[in-house]
Backbone bond lengths (Angstrom), bond angles and torsions (degrees), N, CA, C in turn:
res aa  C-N    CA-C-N  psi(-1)  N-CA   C-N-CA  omega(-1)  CA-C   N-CA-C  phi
1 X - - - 1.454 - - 1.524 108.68 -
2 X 1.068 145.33 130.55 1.695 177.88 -101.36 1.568 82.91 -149.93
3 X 1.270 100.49 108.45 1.580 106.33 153.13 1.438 109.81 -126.63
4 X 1.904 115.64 169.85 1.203 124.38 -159.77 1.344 107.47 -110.28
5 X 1.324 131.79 -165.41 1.103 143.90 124.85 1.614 139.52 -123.99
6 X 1.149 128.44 144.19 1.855 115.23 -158.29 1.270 105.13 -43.88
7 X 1.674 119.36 -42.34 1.218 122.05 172.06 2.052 122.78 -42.22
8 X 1.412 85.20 -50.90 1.919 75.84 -175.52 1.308 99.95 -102.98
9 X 1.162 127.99 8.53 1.848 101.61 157.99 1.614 88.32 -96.85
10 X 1.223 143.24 -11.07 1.375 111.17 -179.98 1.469 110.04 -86.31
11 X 1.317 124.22 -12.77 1.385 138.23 166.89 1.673 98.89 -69.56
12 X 1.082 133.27 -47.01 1.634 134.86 -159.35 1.628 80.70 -81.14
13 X 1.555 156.09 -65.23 0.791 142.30 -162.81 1.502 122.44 -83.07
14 X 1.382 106.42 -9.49 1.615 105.54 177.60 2.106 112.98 69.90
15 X 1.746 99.81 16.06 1.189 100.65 167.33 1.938 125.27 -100.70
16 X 0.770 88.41 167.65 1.849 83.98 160.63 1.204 119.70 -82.99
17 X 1.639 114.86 134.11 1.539 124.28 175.16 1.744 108.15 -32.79
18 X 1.323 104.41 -45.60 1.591 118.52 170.94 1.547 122.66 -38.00
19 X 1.140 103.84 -43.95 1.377 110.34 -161.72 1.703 101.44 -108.00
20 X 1.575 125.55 -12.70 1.349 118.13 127.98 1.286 138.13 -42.83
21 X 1.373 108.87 -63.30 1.524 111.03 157.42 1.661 135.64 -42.22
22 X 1.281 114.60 -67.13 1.298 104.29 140.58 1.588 136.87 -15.31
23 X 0.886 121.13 -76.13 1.586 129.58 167.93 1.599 111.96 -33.23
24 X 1.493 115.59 -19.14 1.255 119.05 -149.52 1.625 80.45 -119.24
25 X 1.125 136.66 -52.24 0.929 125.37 173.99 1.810 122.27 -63.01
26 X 1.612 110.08 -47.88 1.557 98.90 159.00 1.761 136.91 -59.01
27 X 1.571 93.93 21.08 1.645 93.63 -171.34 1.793 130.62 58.11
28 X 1.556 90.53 24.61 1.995 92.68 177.03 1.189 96.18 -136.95
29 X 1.673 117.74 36.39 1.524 124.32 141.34 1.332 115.18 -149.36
30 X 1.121 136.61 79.25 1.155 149.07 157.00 1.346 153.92 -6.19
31 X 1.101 141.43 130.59 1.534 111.22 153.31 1.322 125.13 77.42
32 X 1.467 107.43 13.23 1.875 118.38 -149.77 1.504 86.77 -83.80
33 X 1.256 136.44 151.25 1.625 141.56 170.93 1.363 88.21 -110.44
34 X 1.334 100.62 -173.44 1.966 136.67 -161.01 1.110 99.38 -134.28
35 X 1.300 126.84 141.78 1.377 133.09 151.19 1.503 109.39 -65.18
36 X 1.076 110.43 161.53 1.613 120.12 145.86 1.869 123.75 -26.69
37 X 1.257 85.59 -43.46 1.687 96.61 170.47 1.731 133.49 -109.47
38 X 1.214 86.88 23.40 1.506 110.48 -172.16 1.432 144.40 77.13
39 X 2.066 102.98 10.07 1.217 112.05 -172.56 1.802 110.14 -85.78
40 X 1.567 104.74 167.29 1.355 86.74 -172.26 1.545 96.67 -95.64
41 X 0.999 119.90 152.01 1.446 137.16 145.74 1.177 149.99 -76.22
42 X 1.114 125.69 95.95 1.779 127.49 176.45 1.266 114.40 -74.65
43 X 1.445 107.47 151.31 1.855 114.28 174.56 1.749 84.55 -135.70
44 X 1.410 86.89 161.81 1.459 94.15 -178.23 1.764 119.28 -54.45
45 X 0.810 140.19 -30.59 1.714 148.28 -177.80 1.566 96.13 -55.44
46 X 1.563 115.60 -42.41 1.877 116.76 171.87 1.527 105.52 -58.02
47 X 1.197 108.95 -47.16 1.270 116.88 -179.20 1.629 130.65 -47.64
48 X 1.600 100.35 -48.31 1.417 127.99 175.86 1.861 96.02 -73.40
49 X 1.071 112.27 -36.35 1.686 99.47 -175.28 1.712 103.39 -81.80
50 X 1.102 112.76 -42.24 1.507 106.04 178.11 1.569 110.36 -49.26
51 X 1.608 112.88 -41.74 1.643 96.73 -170.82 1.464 98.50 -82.34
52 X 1.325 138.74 -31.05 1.688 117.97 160.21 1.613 114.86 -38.84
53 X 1.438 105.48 -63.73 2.071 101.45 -172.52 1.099 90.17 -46.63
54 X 1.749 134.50 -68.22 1.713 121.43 -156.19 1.690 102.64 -56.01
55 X 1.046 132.69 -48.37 1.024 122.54 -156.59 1.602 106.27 -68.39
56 X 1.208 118.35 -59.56 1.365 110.12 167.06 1.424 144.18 -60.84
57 X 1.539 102.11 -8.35 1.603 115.78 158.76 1.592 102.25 -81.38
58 X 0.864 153.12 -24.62 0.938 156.30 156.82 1.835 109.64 -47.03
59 X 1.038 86.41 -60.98 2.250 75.35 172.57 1.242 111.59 -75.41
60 X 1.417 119.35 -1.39 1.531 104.60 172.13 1.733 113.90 111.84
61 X 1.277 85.37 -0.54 1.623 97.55 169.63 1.650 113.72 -62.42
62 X 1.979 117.78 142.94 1.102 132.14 -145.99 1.786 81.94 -100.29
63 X 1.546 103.22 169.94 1.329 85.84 168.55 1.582 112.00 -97.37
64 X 1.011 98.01 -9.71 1.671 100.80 164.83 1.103 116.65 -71.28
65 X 0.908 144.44 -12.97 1.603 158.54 128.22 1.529 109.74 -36.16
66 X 1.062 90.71 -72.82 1.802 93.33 -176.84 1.686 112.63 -46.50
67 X 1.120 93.70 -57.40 2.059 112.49 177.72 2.062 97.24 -50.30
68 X 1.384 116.33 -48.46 1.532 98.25 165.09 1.689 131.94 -55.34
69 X 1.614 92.85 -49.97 1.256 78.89 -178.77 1.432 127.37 -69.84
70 X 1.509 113.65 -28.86 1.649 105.44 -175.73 1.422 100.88 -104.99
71 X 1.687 112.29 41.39 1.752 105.29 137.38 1.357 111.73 -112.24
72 X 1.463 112.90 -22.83 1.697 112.50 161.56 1.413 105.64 -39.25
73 X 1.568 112.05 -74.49 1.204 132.32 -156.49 1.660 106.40 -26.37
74 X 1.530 97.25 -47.25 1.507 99.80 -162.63 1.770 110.10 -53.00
75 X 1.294 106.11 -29.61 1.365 101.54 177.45 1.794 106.55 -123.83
76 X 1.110 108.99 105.43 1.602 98.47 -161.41 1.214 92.56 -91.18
77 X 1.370 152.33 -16.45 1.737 129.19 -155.92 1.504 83.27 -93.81
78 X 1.082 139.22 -16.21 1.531 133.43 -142.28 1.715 93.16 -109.20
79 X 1.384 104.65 -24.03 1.775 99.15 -162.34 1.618 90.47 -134.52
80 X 1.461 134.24 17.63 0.958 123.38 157.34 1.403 156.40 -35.51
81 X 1.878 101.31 -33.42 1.330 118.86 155.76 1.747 111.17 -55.71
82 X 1.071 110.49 -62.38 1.708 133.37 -157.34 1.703 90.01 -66.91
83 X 1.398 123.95 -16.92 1.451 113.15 176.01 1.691 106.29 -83.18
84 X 1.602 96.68 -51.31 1.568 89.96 -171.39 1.460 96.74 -54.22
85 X 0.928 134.99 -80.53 1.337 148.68 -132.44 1.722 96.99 -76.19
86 X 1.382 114.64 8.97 1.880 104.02 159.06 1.783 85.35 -102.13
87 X 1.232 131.84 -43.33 0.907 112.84 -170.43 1.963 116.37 -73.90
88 X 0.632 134.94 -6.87 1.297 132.78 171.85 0.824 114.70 -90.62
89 X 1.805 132.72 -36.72 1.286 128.07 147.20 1.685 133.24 -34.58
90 X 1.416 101.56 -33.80 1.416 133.28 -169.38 1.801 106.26 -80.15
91 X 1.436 102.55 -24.65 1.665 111.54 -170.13 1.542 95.46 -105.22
92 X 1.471 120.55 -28.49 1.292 99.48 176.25 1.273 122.04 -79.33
93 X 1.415 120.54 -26.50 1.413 139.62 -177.83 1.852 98.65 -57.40
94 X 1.717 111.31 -56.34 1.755 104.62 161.88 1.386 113.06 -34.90
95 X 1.384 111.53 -82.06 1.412 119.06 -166.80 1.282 115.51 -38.96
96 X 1.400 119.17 -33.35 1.435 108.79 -171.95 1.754 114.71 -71.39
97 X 1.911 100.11 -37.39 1.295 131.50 178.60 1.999 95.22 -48.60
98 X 1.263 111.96 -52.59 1.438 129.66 -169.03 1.593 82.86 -50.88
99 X 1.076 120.90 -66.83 1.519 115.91 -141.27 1.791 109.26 -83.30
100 X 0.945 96.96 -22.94 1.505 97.09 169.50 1.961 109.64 -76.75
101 X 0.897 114.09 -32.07 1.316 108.72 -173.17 1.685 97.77 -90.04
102 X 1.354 125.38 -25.71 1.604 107.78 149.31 1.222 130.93 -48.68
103 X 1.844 115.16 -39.57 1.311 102.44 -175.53 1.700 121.46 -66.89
104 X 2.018 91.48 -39.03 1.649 99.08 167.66 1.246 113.18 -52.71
105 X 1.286 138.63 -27.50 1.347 129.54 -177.92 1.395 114.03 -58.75
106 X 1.222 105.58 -51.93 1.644 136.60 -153.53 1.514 69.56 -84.51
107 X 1.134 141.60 -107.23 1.434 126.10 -153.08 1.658 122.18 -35.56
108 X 1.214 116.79 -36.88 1.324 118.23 175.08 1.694 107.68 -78.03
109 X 1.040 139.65 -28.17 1.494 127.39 154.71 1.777 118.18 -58.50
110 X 0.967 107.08 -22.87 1.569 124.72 179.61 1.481 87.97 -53.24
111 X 1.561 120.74 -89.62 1.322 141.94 -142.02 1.378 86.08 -93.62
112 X 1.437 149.38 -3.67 1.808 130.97 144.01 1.226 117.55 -62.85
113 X 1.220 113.66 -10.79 1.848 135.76 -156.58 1.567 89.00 -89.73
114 X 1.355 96.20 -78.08 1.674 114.22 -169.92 1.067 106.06 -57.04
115 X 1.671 148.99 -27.37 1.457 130.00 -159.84 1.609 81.07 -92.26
116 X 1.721 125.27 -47.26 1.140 134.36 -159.33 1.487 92.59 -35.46
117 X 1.277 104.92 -74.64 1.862 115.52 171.72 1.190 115.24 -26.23
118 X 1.618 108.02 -64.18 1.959 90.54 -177.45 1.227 131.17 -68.91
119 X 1.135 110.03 -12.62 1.900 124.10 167.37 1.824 94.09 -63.80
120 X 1.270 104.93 -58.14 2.037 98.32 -177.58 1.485 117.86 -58.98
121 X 1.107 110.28 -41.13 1.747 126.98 160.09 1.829 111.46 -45.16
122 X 1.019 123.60 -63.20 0.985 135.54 -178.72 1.816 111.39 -47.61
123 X 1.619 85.58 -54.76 1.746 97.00 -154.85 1.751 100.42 -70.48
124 X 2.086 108.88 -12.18 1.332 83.53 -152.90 1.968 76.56 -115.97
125 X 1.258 120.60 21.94 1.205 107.31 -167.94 1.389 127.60 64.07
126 X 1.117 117.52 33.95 1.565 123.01 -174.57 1.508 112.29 -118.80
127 X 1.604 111.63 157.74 1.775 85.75 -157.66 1.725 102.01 -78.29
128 X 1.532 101.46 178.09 1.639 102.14 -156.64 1.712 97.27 -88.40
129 X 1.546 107.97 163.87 1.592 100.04 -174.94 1.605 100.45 -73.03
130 X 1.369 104.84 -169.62 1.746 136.95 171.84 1.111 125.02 -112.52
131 X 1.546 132.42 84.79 0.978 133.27 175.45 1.635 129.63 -8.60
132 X 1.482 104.45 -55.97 1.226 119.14 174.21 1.804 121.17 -56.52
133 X 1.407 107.14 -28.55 1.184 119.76 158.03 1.854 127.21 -60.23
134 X 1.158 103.57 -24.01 1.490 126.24 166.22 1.575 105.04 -70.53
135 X 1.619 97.44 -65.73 1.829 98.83 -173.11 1.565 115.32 -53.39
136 X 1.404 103.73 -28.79 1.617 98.11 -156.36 2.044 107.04 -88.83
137 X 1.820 97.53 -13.63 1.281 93.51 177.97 1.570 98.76 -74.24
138 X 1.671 127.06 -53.45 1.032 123.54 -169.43 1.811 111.94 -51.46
139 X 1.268 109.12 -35.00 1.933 96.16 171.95 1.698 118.79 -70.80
140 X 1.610 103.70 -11.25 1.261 89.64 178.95 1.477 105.47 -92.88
141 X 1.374 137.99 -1.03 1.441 133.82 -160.88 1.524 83.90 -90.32
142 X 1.454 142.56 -60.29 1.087 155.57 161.22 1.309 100.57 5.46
């Protein structure tokens, strides 16, 4: 069995030893043993839970969130509802995240569009566009 040290899983995760510890103290890292000399030890299953917490801190998951789901977890037939339903909560909260950063997209291609233009306007002496000409194509693509 592959064991760790705080040092190289905090290197494999790009966190602070700190914020390992932590985790261990909020109960959404577990199970951690001691060496003989008091270091902690990882086995891969720490490993597999760390890339769940990152991954779901990553969508924006609370850690009180996190602390629900992996006390459900421990008994899943019993808290099975309360799992789906953090996680679907958890996917809509993305999706919504998704769609707002489409619109910023879509607006920021708008106005790369239009300056793109006034740089061609400029370079060729031609008169410069109208913003509003930008807005009104984007309401009609809508």
């Amino acid at each position: 069995m592959d064991t760790y040290t705080i040092k190289e899983v905090s290197e494999m995760f790009h966190l602070p030893s700190s914020t390992l510890r932590y985790y261990e103290d909020l109960g959404i890292l577990t199970n951690v043993e001691r060496s003989k000399s008091g270091q902690r030890v990882y086995i891969q299953g720490h490993i597999n839970r760390l890339k769940t917490i990152c991954c779901f801190k990553k969508t924006g998951m609370s850690i009180a969130k996190l602390q629900q789901f992996f006390a459900c977890e421990e008994d899943e037939s019993a808290h099975i509802d309360e799992i789906l339903s953090l996680l679907n909560d958890q996917q809509e909260h993305i999706l919504n995240e998704i769609s707002q950063y489409q619109a910023s997209l879509t607006h920021l291609q708008r106005k790369l569009h239009y300056y793109t233009d006034i740089k061609t306007s400029l370079e060729n002496g031609t008169p410069l566009p109208k913003w509003a000409d930008y807005r009104e194509h984007a309401e009609q693509a809508k």
